[in-house]
VOBA-1610 file (N, C-alpha, C; in pm, whole numbers, padded with zeros to 5 digits, always signed):
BEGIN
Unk+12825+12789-01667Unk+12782+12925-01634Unk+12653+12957-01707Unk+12562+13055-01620Unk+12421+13048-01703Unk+12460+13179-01818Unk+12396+13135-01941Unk+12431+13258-02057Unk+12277+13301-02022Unk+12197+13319-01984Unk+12086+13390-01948Unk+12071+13482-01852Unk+12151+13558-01811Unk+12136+13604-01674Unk+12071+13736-01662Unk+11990+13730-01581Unk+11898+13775-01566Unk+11940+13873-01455Unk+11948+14071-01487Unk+11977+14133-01417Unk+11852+14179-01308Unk+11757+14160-01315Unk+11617+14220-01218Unk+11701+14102-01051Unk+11680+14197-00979Unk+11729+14135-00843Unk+11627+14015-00831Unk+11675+13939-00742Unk+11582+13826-00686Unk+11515+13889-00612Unk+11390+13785-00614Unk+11294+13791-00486Unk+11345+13761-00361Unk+11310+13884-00255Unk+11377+13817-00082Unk+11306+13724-00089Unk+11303+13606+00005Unk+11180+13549+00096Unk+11230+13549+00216Unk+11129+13608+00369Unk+11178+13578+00463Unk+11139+13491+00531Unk+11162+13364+00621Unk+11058+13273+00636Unk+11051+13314+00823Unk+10953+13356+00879Unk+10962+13387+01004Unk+10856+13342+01108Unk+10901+13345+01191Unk+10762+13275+01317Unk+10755+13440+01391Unk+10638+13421+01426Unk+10588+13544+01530Unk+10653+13550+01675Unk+10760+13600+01717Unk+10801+13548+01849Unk+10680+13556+01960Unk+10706+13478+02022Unk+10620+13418+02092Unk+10662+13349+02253Unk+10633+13336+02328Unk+10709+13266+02448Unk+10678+13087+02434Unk+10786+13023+02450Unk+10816+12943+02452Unk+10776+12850+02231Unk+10794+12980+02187Unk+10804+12916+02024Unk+10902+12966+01946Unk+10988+12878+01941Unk+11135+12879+01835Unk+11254+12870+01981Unk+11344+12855+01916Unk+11433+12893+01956Unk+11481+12814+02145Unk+11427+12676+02141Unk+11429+12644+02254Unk+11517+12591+02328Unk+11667+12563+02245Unk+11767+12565+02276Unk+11836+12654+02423Unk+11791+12799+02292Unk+11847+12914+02365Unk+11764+12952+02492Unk+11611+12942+02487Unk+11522+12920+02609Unk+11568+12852+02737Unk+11615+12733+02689Unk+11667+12631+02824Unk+11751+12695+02885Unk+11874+12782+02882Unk+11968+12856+02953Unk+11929+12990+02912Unk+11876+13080+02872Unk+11840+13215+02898Unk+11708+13190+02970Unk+11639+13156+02946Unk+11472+13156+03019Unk+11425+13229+02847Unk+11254+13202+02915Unk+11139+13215+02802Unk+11174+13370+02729Unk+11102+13489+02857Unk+11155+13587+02830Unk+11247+13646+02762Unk+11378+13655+02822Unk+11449+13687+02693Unk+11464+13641+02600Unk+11472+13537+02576Unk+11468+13432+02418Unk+11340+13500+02308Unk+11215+13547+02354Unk+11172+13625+02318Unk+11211+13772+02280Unk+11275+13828+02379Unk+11333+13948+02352Unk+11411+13951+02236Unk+11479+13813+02236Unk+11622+13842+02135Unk+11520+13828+01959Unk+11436+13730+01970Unk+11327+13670+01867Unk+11301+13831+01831Unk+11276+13932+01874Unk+11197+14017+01821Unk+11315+14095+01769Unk+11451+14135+01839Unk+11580+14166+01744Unk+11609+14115+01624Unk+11598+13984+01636Unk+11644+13923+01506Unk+11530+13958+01413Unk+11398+13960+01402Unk+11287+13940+01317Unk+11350+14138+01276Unk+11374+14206+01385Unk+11396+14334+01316Unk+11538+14360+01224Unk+11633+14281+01254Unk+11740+14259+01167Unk+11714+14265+01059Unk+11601+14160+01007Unk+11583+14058+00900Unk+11468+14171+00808Unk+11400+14217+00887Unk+11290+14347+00800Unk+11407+14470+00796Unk+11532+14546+00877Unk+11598+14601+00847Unk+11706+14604+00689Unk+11707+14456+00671Unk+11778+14413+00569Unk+11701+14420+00452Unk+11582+14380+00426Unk+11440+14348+00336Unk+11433+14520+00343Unk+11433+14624+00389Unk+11401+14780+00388Unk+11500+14779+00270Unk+11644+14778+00220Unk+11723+14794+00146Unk+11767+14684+00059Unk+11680+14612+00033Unk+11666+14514-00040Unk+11611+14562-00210Unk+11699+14546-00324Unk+11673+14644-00458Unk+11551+14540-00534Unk+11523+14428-00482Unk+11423+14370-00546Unk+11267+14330-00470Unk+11181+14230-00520Unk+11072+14263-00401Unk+11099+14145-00291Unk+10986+14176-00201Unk+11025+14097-00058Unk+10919+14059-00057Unk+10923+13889+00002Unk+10803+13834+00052Unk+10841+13770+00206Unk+10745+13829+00282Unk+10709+13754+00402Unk+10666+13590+00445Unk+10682+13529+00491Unk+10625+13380+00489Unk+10618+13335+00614Unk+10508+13393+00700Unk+10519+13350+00852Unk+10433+13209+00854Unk+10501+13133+00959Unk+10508+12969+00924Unk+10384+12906+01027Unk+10251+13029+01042Unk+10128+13028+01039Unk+10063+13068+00950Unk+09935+13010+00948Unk+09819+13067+00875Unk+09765+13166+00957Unk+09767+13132+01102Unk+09720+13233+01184Unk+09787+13344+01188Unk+09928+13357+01140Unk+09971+13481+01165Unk+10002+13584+01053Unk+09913+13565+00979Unk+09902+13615+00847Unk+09848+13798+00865Unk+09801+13868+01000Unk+09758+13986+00947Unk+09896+13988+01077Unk+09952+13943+01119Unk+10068+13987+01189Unk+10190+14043+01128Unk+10180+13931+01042Unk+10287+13942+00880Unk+10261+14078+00839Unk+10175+14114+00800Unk+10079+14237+00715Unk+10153+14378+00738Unk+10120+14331+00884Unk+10212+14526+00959Unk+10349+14500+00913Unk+10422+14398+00900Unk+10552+14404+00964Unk+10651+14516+00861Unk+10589+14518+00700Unk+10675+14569+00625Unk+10572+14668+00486Unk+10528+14733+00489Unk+10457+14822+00384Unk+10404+14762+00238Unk+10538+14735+00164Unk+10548+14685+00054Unk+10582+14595+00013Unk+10572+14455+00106Unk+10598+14374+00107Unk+10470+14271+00111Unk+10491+14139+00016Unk+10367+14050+00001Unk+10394+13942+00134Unk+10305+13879+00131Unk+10237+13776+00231Unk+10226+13644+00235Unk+10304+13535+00238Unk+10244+13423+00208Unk+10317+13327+00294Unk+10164+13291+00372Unk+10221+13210+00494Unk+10240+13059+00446Unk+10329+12966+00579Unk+10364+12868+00496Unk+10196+12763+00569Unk+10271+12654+00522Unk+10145+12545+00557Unk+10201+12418+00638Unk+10153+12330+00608Unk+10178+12208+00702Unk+10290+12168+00651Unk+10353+12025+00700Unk+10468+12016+00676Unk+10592+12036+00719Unk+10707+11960+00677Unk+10850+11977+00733Unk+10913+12100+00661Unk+11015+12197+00746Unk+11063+12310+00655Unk+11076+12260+00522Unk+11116+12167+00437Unk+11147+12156+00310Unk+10983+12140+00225Unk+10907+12102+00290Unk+10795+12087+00235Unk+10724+12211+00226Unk+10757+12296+00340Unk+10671+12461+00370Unk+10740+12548+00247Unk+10875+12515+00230Unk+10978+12584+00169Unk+10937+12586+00023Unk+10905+12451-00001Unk+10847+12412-00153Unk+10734+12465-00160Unk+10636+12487-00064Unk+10495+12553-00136Unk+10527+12723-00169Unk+10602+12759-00092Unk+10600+12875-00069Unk+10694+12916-00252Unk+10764+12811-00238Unk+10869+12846-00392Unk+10764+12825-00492Unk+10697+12731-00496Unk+10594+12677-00591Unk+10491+12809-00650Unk+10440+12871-00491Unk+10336+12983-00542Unk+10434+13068-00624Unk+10525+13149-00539Unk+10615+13255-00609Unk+10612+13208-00770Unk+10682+13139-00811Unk+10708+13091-00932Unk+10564+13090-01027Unk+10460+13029-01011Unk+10335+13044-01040Unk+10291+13222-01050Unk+10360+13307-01003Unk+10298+13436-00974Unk+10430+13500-01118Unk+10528+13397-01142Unk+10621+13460-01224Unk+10747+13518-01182Unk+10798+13499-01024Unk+10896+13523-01003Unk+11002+13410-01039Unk+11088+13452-01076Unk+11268+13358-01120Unk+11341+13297-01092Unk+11372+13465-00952Unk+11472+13411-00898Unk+11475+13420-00766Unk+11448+13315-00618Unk+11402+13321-00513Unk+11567+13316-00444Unk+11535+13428-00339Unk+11620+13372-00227Unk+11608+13392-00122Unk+11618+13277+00005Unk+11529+13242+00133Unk+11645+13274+00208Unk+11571+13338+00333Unk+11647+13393+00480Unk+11563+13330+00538Unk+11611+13304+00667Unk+11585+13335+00799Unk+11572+13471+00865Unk+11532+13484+00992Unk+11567+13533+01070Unk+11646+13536+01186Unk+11723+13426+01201Unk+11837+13386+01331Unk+11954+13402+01264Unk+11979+13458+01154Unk+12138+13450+01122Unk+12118+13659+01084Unk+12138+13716+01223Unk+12194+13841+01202Unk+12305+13931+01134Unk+12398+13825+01118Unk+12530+13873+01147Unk+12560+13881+00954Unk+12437+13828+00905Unk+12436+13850+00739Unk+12444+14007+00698Unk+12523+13996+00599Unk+12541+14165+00569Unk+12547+14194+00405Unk+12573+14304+00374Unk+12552+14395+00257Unk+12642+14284+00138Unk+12770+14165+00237Unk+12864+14086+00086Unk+12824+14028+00112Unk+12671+13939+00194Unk+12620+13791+00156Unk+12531+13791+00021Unk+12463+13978+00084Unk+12336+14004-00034Unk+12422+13993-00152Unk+12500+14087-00115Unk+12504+14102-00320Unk+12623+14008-00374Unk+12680+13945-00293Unk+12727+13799-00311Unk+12614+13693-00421Unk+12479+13674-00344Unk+12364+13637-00359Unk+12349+13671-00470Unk+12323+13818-00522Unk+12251+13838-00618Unk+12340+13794-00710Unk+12509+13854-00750Unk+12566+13863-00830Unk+12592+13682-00885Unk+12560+13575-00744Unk+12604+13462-00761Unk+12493+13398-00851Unk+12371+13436-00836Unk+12199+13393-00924Unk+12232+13436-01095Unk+12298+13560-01070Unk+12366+13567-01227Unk+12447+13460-01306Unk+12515+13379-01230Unk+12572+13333-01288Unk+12582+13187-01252Unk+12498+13132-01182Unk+12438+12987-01144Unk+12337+12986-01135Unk+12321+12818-01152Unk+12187+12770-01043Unk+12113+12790-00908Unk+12188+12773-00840Unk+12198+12788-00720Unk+12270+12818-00630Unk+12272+12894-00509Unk+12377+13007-00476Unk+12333+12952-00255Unk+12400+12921-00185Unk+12395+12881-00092Unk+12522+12952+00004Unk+12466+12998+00111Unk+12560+13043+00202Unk+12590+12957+00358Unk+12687+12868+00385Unk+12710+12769+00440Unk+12719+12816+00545Unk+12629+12785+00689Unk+12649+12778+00823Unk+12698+12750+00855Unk+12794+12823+01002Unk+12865+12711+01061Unk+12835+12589+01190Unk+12693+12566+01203Unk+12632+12436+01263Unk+12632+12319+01101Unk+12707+12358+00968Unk+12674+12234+00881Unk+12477+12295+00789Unk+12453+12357+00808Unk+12294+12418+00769Unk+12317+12471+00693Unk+12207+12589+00627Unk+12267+12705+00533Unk+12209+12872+00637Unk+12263+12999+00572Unk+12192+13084+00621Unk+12058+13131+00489Unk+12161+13084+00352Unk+12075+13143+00294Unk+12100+13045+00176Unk+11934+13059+00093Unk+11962+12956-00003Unk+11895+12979-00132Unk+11934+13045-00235Unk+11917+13095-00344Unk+11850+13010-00469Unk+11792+13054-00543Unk+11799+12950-00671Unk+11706+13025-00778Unk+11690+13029-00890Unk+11660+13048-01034Unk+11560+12941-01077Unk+11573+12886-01035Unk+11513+12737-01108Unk+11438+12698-00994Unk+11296+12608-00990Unk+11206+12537-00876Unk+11329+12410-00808Unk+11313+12454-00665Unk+11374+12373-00629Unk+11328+12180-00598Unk+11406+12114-00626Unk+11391+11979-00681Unk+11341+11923-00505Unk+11327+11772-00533Unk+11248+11724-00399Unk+11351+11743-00311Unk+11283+11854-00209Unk+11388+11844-00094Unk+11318+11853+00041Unk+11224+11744+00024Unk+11087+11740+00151Unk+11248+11664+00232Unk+11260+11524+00189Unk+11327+11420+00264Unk+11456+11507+00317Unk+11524+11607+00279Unk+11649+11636+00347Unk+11682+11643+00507Unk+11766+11615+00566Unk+11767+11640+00671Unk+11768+11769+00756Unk+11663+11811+00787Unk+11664+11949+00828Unk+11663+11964+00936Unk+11701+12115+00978Unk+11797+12136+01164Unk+11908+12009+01208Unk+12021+11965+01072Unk+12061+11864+01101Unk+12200+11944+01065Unk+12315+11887+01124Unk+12467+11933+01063Unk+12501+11864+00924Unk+12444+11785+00865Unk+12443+11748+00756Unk+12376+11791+00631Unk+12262+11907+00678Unk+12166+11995+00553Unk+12242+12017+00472Unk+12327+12103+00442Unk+12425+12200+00413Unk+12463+12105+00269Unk+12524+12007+00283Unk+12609+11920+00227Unk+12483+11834+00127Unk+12389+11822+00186Unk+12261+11715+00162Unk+12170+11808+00093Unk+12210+11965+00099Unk+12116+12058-00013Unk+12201+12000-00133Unk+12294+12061-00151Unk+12415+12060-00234Unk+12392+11973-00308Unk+12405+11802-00285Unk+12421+11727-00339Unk+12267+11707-00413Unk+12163+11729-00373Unk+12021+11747-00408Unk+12026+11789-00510Unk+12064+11915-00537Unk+12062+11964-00645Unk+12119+11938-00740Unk+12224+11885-00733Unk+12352+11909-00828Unk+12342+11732-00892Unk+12196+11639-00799Unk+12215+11521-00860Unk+12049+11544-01009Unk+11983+11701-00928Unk+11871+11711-01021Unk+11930+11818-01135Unk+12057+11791-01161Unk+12155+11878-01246Unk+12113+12026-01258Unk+12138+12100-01150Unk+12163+12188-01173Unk+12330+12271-01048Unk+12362+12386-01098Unk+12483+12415-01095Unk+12504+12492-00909Unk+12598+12433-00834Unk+12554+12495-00707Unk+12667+12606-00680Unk+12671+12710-00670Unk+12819+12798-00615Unk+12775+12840-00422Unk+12890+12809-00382Unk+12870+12907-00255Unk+12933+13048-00224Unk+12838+13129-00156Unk+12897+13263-00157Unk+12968+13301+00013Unk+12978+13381+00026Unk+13067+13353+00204Unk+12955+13298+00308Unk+13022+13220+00374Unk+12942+13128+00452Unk+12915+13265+00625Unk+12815+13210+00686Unk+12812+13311+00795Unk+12735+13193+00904Unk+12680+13209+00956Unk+12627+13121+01146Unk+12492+13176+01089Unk+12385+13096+01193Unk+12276+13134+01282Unk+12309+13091+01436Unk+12195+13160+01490Unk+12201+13181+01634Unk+12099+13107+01712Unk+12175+12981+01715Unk+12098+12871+01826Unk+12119+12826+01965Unk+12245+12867+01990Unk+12254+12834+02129Unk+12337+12941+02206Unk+12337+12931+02326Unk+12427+13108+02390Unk+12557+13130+02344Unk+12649+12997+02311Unk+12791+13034+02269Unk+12769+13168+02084Unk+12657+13099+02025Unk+12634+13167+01918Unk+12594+13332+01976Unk+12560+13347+02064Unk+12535+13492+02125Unk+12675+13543+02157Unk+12720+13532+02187Unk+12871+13586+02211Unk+12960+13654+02120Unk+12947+13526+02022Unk+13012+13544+01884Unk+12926+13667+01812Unk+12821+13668+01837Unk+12743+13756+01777Unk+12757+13918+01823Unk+12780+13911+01962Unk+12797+14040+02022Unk+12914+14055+01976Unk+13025+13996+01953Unk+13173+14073+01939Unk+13117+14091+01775Unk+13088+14033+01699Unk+13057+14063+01524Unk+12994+14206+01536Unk+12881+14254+01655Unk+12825+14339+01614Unk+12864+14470+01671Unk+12991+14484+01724Unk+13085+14621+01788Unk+13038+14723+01673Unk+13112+14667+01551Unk+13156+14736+01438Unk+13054+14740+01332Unk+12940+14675+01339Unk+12782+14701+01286Unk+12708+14823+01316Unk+12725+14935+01224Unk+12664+15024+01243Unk+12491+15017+01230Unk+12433+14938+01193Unk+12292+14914+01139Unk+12209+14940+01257Unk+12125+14970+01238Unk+12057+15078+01389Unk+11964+14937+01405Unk+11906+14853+01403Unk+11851+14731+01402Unk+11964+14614+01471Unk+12065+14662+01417Unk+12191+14549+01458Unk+12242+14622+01625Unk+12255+14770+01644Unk+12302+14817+01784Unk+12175+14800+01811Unk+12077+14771+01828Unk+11982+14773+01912Unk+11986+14601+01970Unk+11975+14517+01844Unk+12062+14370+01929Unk+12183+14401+01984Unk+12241+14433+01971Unk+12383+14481+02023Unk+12307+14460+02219Unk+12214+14605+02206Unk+12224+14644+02382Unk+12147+14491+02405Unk+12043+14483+02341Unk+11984+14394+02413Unk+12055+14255+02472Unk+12208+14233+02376Unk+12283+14120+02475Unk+12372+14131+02531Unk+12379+14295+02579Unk+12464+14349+02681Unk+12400+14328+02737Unk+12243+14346+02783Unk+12186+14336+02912Unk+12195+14169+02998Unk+12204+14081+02871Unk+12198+13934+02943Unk+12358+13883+03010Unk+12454+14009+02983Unk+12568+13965+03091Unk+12632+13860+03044Unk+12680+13830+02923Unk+12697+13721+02829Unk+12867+13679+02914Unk+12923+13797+02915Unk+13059+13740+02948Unk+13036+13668+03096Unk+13004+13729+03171Unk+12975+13668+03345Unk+12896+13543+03330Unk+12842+13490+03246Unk+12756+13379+03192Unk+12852+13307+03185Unk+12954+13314+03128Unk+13049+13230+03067Unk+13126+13198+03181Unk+13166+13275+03227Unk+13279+13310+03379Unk+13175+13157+03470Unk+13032+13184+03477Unk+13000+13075+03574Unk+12971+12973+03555Unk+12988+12944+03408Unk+13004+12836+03311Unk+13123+12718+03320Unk+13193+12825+03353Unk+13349+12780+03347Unk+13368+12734+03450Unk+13347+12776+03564Unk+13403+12766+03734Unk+13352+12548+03732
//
């Protein structure tokens, strides 16, 4: 257990792409079409700045252009900027940890934007878990993470297998072979393919978050259950 713990909240990081037609998310593209897959891209990116609004420590942006760096800019007031660079996510992930740390931040912890369904006991799961470890990871259920915490610069994790069902397991062991301490806090999904939309609409009945009913309508409109119905036949 760390005897240092350090009460100042962690740093958010959000790592996000500019939705865009036909960028990210092309899974879900192939059976929704371009369009909406976009539509949903711009829900989730508002999820993820909805969450960062009530966030007790600071927030950094990290859109995974250089070009989209004054796009970044609007998205959140008080929030810093730092886009990623070339490279595989673990390599973008590391520059981006590298600067922070260089600027004097501690304690980093990285989101996405495709895992909506994260809420108020992942955060402070998160925070309360940085108190008292190394590293603090919230386990997907594709095998990935949603979220991935740490105190300490994270060790080489260019080579991991990433967008793989094996990340998850292959962070873990990364760390814990560059000795440091890993806890997990409740595990939650991201949203890669339409069955993950489903699951997502029934999670978000009972989500009052005005960012979260607004995904809400938007995958009432794609008719998710009748999708399924002609799925099935």
């Amino acid at each position: 257990m760390r005897s240092d713990i350090n009460q100042q909240p962690p740093t958010l990081v959000i790592l996000c792409k500019r939705p865009k037609l036909n960028q990210g998310k092309q899974r879900l593209a192939a059976t929704l079409g371009a369009e909406p897959t976009v539509g949903l891209a711009k829900c989730f990116l508002n999820c993820a700045l909805e969450d960062a609004a009530q966030w007790p420590g600071n927030v950094v942006l990290s859109p995974s252009s250089v070009e989209d760096l004054q796009w970044a800019q609007v998205l959140m007031a008080d929030a810093q900027v730092i886009p990623q660079h070339s490279g595989n996510l673990g390599e973008r992930l590391m520059q981006v940890d590298q600067e922070l740390r260089r600027q004097g931040h501690q304690q980093l912890l990285f989101i996405g934007t495709d895992a909506p369904a994260l809420s108020d006991l992942h955060y402070q799961a998160a925070i309360h878990g940085l108190q008292q470890t190394d590293v603090v990871l919230s386990a997907a259920s594709d095998g990935g993470v949603t979220m991935m915490g740490s105190s300490q610069p994270w060790p080489d994790i260019i080579d991991l297998p990433w967008s793989t069902e094996d990340l998850g397991s292959a962070l873990k062991s990364c760390c814990q072979q560059n000795g440091q301490q890993v806890e997990y806090i409740p595990p939650s999904y991201d949203v890669d393919v339409e069955a993950d939309l489903r699951r997502l609409a029934d999670d978000l009945y009972q989500d009052q978050r005005p960012a979260r009913q607004q995904l809400l309508q938007q995958l009432l409109t794609l008719n998710l259950e009748e999708r399924q119905l002609c799925t099935n036949r």
